[in-house]
N, C-alpha and C positions, 0 to 999 in steps of 0.2 A: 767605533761610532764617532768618537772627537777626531779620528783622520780624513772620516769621510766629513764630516762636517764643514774642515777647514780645509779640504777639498774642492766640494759645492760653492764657498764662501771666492775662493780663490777663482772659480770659473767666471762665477757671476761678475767679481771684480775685473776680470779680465775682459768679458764682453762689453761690461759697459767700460771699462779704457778703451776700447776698439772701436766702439761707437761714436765716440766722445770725439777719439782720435780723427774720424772720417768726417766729423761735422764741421770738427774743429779745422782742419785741411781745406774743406772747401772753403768755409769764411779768410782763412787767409789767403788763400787764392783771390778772392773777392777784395778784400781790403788792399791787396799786393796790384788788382790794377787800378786802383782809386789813386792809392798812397804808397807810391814802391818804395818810400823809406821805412816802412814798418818793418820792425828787427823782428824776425821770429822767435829769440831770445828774451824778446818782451810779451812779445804775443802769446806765447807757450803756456809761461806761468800766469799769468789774469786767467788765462782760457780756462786751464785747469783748475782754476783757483773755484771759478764759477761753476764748474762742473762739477766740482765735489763739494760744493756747499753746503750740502744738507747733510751731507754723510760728517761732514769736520763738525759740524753743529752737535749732533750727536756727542763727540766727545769732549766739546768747550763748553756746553752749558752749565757746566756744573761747577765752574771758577771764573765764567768771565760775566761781564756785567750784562742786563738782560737783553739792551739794548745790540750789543754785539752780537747774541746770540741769535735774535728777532728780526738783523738783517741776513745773516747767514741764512738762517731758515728759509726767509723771503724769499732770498734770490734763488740760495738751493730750489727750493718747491718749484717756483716760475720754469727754473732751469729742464725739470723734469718732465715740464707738460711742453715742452719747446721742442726737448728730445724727442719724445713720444712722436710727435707730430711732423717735427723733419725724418724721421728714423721712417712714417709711415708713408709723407710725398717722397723720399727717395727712394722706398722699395717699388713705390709708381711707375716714378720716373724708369728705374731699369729694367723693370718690367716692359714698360715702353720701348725701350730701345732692344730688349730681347726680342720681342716682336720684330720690332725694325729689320734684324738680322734674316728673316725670314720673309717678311712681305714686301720691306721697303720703301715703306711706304712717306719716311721722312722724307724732303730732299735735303740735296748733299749741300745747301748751302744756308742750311739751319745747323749743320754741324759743323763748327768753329767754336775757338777759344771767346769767343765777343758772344757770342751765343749762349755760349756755357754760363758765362757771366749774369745775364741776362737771367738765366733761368735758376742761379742759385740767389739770385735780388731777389727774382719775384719768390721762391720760394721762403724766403728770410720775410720778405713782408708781407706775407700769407701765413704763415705761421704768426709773427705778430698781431696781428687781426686777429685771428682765432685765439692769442692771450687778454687783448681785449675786451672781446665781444663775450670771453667765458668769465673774466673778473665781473663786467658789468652782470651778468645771467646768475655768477655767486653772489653779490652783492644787493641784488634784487628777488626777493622769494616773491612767490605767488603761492595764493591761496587755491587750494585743491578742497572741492565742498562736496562731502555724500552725506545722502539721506537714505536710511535704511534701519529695516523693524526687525525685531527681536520678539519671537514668536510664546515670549510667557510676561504674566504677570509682574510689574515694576513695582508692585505696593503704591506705597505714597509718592514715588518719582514716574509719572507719567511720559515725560520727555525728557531728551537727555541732554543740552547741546554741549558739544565734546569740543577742546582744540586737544590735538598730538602734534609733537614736535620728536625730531629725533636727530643722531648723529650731528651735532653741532659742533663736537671739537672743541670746545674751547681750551683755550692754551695760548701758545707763542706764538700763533699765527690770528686765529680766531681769537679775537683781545674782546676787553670791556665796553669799549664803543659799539662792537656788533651785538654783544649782548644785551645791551640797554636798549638797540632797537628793535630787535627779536620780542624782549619782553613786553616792550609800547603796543607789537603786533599783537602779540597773547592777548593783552589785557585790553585793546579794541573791538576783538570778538566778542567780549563779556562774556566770556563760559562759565558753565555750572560745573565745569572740572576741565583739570587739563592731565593729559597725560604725557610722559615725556618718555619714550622708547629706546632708552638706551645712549652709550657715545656721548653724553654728557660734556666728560670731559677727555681730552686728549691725552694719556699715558699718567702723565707726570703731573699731579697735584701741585705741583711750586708756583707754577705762573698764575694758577688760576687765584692760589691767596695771593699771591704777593699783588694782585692787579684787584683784591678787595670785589672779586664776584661775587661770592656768595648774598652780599649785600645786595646787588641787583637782582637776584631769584626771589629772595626774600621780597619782591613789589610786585609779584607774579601775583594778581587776583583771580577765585573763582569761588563759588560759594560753596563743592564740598571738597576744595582742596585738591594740590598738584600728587600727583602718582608717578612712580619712577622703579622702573628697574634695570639694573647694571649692564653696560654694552662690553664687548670683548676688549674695548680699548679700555677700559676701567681696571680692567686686571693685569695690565701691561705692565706698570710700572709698580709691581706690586703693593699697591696703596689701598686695594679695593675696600677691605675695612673702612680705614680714614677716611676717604670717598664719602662711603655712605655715614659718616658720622659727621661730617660737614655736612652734606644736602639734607639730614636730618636736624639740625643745628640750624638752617636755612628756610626750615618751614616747609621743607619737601616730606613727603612718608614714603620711605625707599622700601620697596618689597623684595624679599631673599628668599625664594623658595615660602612665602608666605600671601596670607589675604589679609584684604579688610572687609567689611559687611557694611555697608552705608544708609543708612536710613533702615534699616532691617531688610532691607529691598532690593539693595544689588550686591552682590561678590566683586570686589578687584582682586585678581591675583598677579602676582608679580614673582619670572623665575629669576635665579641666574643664569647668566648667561651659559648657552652649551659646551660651551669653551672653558668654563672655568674652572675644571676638578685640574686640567694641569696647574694651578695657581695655585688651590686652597687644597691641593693634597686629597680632595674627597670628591665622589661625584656628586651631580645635584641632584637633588630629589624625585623620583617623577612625578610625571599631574595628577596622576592618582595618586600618592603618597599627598601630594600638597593638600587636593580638596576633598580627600576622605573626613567624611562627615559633614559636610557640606549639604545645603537641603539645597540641590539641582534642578528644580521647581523653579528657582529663582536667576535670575539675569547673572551669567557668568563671561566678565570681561576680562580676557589675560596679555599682562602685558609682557609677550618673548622679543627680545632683539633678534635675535635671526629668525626669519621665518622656515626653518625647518623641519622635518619630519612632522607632515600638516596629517596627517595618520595618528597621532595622542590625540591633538585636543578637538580632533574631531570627533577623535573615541569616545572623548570623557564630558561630551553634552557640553564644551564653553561654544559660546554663543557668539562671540565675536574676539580675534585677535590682532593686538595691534604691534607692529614689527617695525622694524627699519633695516638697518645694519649695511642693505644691497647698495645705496648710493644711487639706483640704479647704473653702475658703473663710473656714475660721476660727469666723465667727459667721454662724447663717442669717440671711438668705437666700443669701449669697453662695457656701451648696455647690452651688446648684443650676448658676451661673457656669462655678464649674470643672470639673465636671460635662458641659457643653457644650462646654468647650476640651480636654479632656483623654480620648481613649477610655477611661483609668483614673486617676480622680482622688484612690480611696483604697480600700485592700484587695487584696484578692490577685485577680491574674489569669492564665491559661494559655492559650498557644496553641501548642500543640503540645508540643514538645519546652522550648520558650523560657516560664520563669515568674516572676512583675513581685508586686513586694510595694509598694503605696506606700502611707506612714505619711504623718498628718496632722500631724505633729512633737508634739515636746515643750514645745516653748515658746510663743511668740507674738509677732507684728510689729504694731505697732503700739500697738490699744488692750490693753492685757494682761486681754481678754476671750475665753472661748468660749463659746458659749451655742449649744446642740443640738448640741455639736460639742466632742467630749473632746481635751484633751493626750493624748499616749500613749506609751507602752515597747511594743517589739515586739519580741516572742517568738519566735524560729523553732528549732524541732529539725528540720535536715536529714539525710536519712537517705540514704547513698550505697549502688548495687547491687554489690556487689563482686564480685568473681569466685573 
């Protein structure tokens, strides 16, 4: 198992050097007829150096100072959504030119080395664009607003107005400053609850104390209190525990496979994540195991980071779930992906009685890009039928 591992390990590294290697080729061809002094002895290692930035980040964080570590990440990340995107105009391009061989349709005097030139420019800053335009699209959420009823009795909670937020990431990348504006968003809505779906935080608990967050959650207002259950990334860095013992420390109420009852009137339940018995050695609960003895009469809202296997809690009479985890792929093309793994990868769904909200989150994993694909706040006014 560990030969196939460092097998798999070894391929994956080797395609992306191969990729790396072909991108890297055309830009010094590119820079070689701008600047023919450019030593490829120089150019090789910066190239490289950028190319693996995120992967070297990985093993320096943990002795070099945070700052070092926060530009590696940066440019690493950047690097990735750049790749992705030349690696996807180049599979165009030769597609393009596959055709060509066939119908011919280029003429012969678009194909030159001055040509070539030309078209590895433009596609260098077409690709930049598309890092700009998805920095600004990360950096700008919009608010996503439903209204939808819940077919029992609220008691004394007649209406509900909800904010959710999810997959934020915070960490090395996703710092303090995004947080404290996130927060200004929350607490502009005035909700009577928020809930927070998972992804919280990015892997590794260190950045997020050492940048004194938890202090900015702690200004999260609503009047019965923020809701949270643990995303897949929470268990990464095996902290998951500690996690939840800061956001409970922070004024959050973190749900593990457990509920609360609010006003005697509504159910919140909150799982672990599906992903989590490889982490904590046990598996999680089911939803039957969680709301046995539950009076079901009453408004039952769960909050799952992954929306899947929508067959439970439609079994077991919850009434609305609230998800994230999809990103909706983050940056296209990769909605189309989750799309195909997911019956509901982002927006609201019903099937029957049982209705599914999943948010493309707030923040972002990896390159701190969206492009065709917003951050977002989501808005719900539930309205219970009373009697």
């Amino acid at each position: 198992m560990i030969f196939l591992s460092i097998i798999a390990i070894l391929l994956v590294l080797g395609m992306y050097t191969g990729i790396n290697y072909y991108i890297g080729a055309k830009g010094l061809q590119l820079l070689n007829s701008v600047l023919p002094s450019i030593s490829p002895k120089i150019y090789w290692p910066i190239f490289f150096l950028i190319a693996f930035s995120f992967i070297i980040e990985r093993f320096i964080s943990k002795f070099m100072p945070e700052i070092v570590s926060y530009l590696f990440s940066l440019v690493g990340s950047y690097w990735i959504a750049a790749m992705v995107y030349f690696g996807i105009i180049i599979l165009i391009i030769k597609l393009i030119f596959a055709l060509d061989r066939w119908l011919s349709f280029i003429p012969s005097h678009l194909k030159t080395s001055h040509m070539s030139n030309i078209v590895i420019a433009s596609t260098s800053a077409l690709v930049a664009l598309i890092l700009i335009i998805g920095t600004w699209q990360a950096r700008n959420p919009i608010t996503v607003k439903y209204d939808i009823s819940i077919n029992k009795d609220g008691g004394s909670i007649k209406n509900l107005h909800a904010v959710m937020v999810s997959d934020i990431h915070l960490g090395t990348l996703v710092r303090k400053g995004q947080l404290d504006k996130m927060v200004g968003l929350i607490n502009d809505k005035n909700p009577d609850i928020v809930f927070i779906a998972g992804d919280l935080i990015n892997d590794d608990i260190k950045p997020f104390l050492d940048q004194n967050m938890p202090e900015s959650l702690r200004q999260v207002k609503s009047k019965y209190g923020v809701y949270y259950c643990l995303g897949n990334h929470e268990y990464y860095g095996s902290s998951s525990n500690e996690i939840a013992r800061v956001l409970t420390e922070a004024g959050i109420k973190v749900l593990r496979d457990s509920y609360v009852n609010i006003q005697d009137s509504i159910y919140i339940i909150g799982r672990e994540d599906m992903g989590s018995g490889r982490h904590l050695n046990q598996p999680r609960a089911t939803l039957s195991q969680i709301i046995s003895g539950l009076d079901k009469s009453k408004p039952l809202i769960l909050l799952d980071h992954q929306p899947s296997n929508l067959k439970e809690p439609a079994g077991e009479a919850i009434d609305l779930q609230l998800s994230g985890h999809t990103h909706r792929g983050q940056f296209f093309p990769f909605n189309f992906i989750t799309n195909a793994i997911f019956e509901k990868d982002w927006g609201y769904l019903k099937k029957g009685d049982f209705q599914l909200i999943v948010s493309s989150g707030l923040g972002t994993w990896g390159p701190p890009i969206r492009f065709l694909n917003s951050t977002e706040l989501v808005e719900i006014n539930i309205s219970f039928n009373t009697k």
